[in-house]
SEKEKOL-635340 format. One line per field, with one value per residue: x, z, y of N, C-alpha, C in turn. Coordinates in steps of 0.02 Angstrom, whole numbers. Last residue first. Example, Ala and Ser with C-alpha at 12.3 -4.5 7.8 and 13.67 -1.06 7.14 Angstrom:
n_px	c(642  660)
n_pz	c(354  390)
n_py	c(-112  -284)
ca_px	c(684  615)
ca_pz	c(357  390)
ca_py	c(-53  -225)
c_px	c(645  660)
c_pz	c(394  390)
c_py	c(2  -165)
***
This chain:
n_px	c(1004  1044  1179  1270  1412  1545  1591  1593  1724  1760  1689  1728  1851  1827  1758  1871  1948  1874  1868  2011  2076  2024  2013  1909  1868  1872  1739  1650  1647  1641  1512  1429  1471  1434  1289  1285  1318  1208  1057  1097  1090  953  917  967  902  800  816  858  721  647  693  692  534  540  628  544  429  478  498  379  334  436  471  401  510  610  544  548  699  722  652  719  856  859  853  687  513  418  312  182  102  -3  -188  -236  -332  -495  -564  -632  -542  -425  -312  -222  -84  -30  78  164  226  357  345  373  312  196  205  297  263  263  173  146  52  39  -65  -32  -6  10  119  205  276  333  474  551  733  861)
n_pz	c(-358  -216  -236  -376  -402  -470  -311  -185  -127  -164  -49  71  59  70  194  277  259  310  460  465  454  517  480  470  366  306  373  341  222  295  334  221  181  277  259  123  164  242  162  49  106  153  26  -21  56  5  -131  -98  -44  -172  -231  -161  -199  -342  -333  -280  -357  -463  -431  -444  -543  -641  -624  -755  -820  -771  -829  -967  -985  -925  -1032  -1154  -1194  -1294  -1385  -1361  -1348  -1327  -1201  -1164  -1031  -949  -916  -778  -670  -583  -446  -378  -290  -300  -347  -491  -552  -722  -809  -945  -1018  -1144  -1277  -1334  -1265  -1155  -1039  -921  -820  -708  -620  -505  -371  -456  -544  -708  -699  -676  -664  -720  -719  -610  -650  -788  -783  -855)
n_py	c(206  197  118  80  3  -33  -75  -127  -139  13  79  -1  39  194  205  158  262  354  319  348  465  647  760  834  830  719  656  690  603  487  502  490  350  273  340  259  133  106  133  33  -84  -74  -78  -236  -311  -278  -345  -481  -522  -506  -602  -693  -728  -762  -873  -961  -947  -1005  -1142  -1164  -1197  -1280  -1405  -1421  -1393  -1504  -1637  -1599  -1611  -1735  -1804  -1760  -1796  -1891  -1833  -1791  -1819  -1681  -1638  -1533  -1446  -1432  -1503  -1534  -1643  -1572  -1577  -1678  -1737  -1632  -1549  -1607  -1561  -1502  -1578  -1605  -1781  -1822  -1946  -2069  -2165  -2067  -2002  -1994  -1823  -1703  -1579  -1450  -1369  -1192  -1103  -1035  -871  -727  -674  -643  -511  -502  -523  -503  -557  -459)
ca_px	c(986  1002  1104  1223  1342  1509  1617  1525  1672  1777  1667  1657  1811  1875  1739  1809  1978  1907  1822  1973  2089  2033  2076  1933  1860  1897  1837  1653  1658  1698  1568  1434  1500  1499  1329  1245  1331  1248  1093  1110  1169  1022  893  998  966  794  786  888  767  625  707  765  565  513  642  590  414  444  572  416  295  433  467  368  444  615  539  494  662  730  631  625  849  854  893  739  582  410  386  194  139  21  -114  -235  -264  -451  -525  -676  -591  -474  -291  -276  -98  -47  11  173  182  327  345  397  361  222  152  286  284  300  212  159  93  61  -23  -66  18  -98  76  190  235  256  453  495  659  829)
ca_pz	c(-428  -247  -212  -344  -399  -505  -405  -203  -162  -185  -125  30  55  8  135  274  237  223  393  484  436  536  477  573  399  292  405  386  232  266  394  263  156  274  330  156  95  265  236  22  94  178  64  -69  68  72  -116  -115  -7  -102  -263  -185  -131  -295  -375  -254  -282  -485  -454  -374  -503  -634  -574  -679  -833  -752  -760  -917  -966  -877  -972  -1161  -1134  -1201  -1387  -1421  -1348  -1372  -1229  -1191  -1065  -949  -945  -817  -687  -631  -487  -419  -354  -237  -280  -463  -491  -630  -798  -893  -979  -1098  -1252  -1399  -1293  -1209  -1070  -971  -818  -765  -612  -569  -407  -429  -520  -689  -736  -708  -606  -709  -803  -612  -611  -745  -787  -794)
ca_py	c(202  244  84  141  -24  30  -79  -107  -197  -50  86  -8  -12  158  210  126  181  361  327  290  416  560  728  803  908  747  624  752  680  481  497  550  396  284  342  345  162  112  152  95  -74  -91  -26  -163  -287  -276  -280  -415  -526  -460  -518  -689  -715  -688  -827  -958  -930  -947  -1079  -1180  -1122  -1192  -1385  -1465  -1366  -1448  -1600  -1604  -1544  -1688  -1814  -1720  -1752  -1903  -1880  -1785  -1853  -1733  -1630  -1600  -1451  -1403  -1524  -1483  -1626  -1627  -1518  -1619  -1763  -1661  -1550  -1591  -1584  -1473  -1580  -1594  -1724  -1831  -1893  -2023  -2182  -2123  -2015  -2021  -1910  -1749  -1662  -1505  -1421  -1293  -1130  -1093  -922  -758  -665  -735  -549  -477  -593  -463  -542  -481)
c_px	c(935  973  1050  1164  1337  1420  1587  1544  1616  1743  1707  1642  1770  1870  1755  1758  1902  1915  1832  1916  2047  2029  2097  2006  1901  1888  1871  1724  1676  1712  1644  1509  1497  1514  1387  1300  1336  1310  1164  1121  1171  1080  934  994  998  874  790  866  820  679  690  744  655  524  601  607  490  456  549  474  344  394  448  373  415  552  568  480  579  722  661  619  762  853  909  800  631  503  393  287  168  67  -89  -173  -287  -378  -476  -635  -635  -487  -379  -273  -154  -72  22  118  180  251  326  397  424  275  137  214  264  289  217  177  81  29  -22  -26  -39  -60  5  140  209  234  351  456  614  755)
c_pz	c(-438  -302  -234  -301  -354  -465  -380  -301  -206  -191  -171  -41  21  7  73  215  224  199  309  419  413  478  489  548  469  320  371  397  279  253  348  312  198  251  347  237  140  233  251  105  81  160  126  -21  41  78  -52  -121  -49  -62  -221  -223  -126  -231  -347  -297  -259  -407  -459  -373  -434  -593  -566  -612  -768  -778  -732  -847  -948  -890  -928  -1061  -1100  -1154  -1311  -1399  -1384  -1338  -1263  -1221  -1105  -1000  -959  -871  -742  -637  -510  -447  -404  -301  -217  -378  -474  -605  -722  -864  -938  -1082  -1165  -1350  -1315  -1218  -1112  -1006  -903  -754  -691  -565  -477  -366  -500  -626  -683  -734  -624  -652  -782  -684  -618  -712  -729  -808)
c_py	c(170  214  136  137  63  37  -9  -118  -161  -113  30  6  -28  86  180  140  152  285  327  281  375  510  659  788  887  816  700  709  699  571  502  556  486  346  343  371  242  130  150  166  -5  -71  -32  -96  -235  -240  -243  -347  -477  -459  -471  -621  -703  -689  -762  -897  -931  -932  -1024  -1148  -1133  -1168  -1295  -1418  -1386  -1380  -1529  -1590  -1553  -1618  -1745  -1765  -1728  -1845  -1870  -1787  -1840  -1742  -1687  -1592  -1529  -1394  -1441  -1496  -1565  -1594  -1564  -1579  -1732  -1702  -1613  -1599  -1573  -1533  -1537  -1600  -1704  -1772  -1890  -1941  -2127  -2130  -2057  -2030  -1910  -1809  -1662  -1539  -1433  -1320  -1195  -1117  -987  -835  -741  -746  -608  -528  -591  -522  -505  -494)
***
């Protein structure tokens, strides 16, 4: 998994791709006025057609970067979620076994089924 923190000090966007020549492409940030020039970012030399669409996919990294930290907060959320209600089945699934009721057990045996081997705690 990556450490999304390591990209904290990276150059941010916009980027853009384009041809530079024949043989390569560039990446470059996006100056945002007349006073803050492009920045070159990256050069992909041409090797049997693919140096355009990894250009652009360099191009597109602070934009996968932001999508990518907002998808680790959003599981994170949910994880503290799932681990509530994880907690609750499972309490309820105990005290099933002192009542005799059914219900809960199933509901547990559920959950622990999808869940696998996953520990929200952990």
């Amino acid at each position: 998994m990556l450490d999304l923190q390591s990209f904290k000090e990276f150059t941010p966007g916009p980027w853009s791709a384009f041809e530079s020549d024949s043989a390569r492409f560039t990446v470059e940030r996006l100056g945002s006025n007349q006073f803050i020039k492009s920045r070159k970012i990256a050069i992909v030399n041409v090797d049997k057609g693919n140096a355009e669409a990894n250009a652009h996919l360099i191009a597109a990294a602070p934009d996968l970067l932001a999508l990518a930290i907002k998808q680790e907060a959003e599981i994170k959320r949910l994880k503290a979620a799932l681990a509530v209600a994880t907690d609750y089945f499972r309490d309820r699934a105990d005290h099933a076994d002192d009542t005799g009721s059914n219900d809960e057990m199933r509901a547990w045996s559920e959950i622990s089924g999808i869940l696998g081997g996953f520990r929200p705690h952990a």
